[in-house]
C-alpha positions as a Markdown table, in Angstrom:
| # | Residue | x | y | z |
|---|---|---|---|---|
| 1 | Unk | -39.1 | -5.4 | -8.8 |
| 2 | Unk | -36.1 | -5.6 | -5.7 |
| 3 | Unk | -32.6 | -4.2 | -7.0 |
| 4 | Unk | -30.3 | -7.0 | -6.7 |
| 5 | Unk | -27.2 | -6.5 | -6.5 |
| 6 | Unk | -25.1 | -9.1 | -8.1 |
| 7 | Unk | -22.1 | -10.5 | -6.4 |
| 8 | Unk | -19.2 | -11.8 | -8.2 |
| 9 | Unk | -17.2 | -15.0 | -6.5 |
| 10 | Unk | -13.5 | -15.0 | -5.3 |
| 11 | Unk | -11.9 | -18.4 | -4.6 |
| 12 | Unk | -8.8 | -19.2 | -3.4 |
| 13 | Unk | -7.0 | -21.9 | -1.5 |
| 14 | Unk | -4.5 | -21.3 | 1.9 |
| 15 | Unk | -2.1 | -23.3 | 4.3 |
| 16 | Unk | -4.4 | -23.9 | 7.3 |
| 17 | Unk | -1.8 | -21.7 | 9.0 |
| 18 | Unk | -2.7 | -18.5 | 6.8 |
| 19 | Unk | -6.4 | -19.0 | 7.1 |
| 20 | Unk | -5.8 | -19.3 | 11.3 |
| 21 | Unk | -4.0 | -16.4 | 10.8 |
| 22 | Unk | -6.6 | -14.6 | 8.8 |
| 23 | Unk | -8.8 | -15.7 | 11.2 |
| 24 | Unk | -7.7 | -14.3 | 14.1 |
| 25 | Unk | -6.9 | -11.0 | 12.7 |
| 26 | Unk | -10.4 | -11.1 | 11.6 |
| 27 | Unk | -11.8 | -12.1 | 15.0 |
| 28 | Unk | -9.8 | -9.0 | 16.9 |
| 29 | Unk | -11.2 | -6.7 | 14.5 |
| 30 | Unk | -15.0 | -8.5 | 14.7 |
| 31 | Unk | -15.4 | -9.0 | 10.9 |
| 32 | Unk | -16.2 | -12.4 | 9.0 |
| 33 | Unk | -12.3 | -13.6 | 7.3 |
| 34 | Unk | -14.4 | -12.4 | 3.9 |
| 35 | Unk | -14.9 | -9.1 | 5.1 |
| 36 | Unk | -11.1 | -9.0 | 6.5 |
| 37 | Unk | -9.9 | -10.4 | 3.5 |
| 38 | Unk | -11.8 | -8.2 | 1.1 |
| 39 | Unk | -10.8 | -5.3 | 2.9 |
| 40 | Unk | -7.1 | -6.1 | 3.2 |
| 41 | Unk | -7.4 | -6.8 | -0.4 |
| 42 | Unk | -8.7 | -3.6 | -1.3 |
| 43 | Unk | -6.0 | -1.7 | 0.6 |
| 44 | Unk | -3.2 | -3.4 | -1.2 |
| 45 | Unk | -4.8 | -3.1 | -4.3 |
| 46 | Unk | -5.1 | 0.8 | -4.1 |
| 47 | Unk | -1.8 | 1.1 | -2.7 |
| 48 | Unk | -0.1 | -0.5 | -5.7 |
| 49 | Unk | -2.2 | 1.0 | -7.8 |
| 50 | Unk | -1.2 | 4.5 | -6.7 |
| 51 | Unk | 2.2 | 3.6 | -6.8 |
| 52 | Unk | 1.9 | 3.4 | -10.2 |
| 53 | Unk | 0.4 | 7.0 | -11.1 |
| 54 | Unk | 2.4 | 9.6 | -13.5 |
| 55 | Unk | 3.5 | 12.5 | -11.6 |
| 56 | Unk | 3.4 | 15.9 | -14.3 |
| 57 | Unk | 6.0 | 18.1 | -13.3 |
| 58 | Unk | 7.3 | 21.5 | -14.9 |
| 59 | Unk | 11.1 | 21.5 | -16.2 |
| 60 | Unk | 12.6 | 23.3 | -13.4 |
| 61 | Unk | 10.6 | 20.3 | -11.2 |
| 62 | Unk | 12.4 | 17.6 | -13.2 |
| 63 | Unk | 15.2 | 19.3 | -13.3 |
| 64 | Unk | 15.5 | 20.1 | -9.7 |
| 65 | Unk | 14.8 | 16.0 | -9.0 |
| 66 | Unk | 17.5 | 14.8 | -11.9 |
| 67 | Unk | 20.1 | 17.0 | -9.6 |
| 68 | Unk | 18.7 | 15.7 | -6.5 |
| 69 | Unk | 19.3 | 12.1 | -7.8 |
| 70 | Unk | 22.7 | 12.8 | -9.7 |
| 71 | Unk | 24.3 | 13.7 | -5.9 |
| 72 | Unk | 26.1 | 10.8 | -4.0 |
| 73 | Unk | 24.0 | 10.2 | -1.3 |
| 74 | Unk | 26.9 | 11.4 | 1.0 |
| 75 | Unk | 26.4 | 14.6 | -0.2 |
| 76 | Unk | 22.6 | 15.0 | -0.7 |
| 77 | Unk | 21.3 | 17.2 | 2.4 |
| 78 | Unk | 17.6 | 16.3 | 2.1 |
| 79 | Unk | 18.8 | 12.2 | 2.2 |
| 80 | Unk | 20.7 | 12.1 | 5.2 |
| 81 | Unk | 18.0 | 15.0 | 7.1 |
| 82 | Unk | 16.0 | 11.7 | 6.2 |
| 83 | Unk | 18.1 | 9.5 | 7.9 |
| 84 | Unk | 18.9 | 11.2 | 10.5 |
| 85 | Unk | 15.1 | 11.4 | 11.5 |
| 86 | Unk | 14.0 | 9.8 | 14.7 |
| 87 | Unk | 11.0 | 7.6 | 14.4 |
| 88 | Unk | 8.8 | 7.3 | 17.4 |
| 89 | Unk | 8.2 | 4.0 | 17.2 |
């Protein structure tokens, strides 16, 4: 007997514009658009879901990060070291 693996069916419907999009991107990166779509999918999907975790943190953590957010932002060091940060691109 072969192991099948069964696959399960995604449909959806796009502006021809999205799909050429989809398309392209696909082509540059020499996947199929389901390939490229799953994967781009898949990425999104695991970024919002680890946006969503629970972060445990001891009391001097919490408290340390309620004092962080209770500063005005003029006055918070770590903010404007943030801000004042050169990005390369």
């Amino acid at each position: 007997m072969t192991n099948r693996v069964k696959q399960a069916a995604i449909n959806l419907r796009a502006q021809p514009r999205q799909r050429d999009l989809i398309d392209r991107a696909a082509a540059i990166t020499s996947k199929s658009r389901t390939d490229f779509m799953l994967e781009a999918s898949c990425e999104k999907a695991q970024e919002v879901l680890l946006d969503q975790r629970l972060f445990i943190v001891t009391d001097e953590q919490f408290e340390a990060f309620e004092h962080a957010f209770s500063q005005p932002l003029s006055e918070n060091k770590g903010f404007q070291d943030l801000m004042s940060d050169k990005y390369s691109w």
